[in-house]
C-alpha positions as CSV (number, residue, x, y, z in Angstrom):
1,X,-3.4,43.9,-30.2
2,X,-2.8,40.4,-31.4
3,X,-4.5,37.3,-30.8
4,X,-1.3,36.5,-28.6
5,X,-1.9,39.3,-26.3
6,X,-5.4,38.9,-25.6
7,X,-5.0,35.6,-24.8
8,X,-1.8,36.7,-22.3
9,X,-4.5,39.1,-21.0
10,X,-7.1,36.8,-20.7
11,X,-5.4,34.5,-18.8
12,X,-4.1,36.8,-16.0
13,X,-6.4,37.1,-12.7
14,X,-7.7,40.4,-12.2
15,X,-5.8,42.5,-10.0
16,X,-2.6,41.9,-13.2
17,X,-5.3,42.3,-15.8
18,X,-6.3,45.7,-13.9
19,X,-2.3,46.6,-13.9
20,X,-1.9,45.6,-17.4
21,X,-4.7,48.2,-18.3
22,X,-3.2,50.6,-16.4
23,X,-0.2,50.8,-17.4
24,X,-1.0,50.0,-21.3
25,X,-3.2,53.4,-20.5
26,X,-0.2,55.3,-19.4
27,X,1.4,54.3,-22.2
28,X,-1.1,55.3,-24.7
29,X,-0.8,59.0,-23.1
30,X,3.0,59.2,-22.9
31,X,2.8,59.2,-19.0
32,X,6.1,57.8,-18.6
33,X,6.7,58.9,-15.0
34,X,7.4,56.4,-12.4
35,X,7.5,53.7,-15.3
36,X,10.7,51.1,-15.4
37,X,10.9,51.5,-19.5
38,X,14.6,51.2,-21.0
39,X,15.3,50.9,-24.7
40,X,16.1,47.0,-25.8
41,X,20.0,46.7,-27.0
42,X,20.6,46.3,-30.4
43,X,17.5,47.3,-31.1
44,X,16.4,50.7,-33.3
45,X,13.2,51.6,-31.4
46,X,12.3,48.9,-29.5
47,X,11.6,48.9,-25.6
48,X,10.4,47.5,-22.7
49,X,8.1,47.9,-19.4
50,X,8.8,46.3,-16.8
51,X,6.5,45.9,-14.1
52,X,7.3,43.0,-11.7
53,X,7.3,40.3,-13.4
54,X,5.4,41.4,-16.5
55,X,7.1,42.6,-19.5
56,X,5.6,44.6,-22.5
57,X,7.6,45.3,-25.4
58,X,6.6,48.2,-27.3
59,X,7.8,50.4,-29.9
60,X,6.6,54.4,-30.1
61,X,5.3,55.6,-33.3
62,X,4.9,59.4,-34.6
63,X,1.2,59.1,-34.0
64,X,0.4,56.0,-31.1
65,X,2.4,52.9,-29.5
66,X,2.6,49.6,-31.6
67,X,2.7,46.7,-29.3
68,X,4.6,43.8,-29.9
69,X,4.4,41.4,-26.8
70,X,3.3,41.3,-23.1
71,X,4.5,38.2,-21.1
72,X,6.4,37.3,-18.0
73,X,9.8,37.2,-17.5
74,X,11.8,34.5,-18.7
75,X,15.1,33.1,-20.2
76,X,13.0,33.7,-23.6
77,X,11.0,36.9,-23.2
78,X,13.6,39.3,-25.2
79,X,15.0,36.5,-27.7
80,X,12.5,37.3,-30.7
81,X,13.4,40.9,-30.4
């Protein structure tokens, strides 16, 4: 993860860091049910989790899941992607 994320992370009280691992986990083992994930428009590959008001973007690779962004919602969150 980037220097970007962990910082996100870091600055998250305990019972979102907790979520954030949790679902970053599920993730990891392509346990997709019960996840809000849709694909981004106009993108190839990319997509996104949304859980309240967190957002991770992701994109899922032959072999793992490449990371790209975790943040909160906002008039900006999908603008770089």
């Amino acid at each position: 993860m980037t220097s970007k994320i962990e910082k996100f992370i870091a600055r998250l009280d305990k019972k979102e860091r907790l979520l954030v691992k949790s679902l970053l986990e599920k993730l990891i083992i392509r346990d997709l049910v019960g996840l809000d994930i849709k694909k981004l428009l106009g993108q190839q590959e990319l997509y996104r989790l949304k859980k309240g008001s967190l957002r991770i973007i992701f994109q899922f690779t032959p072999k793992d899941i490449k990371i790209f962004d975790i943040a909160r919602r906002s008039e900006d969150t999908y603008r770089n992607y």
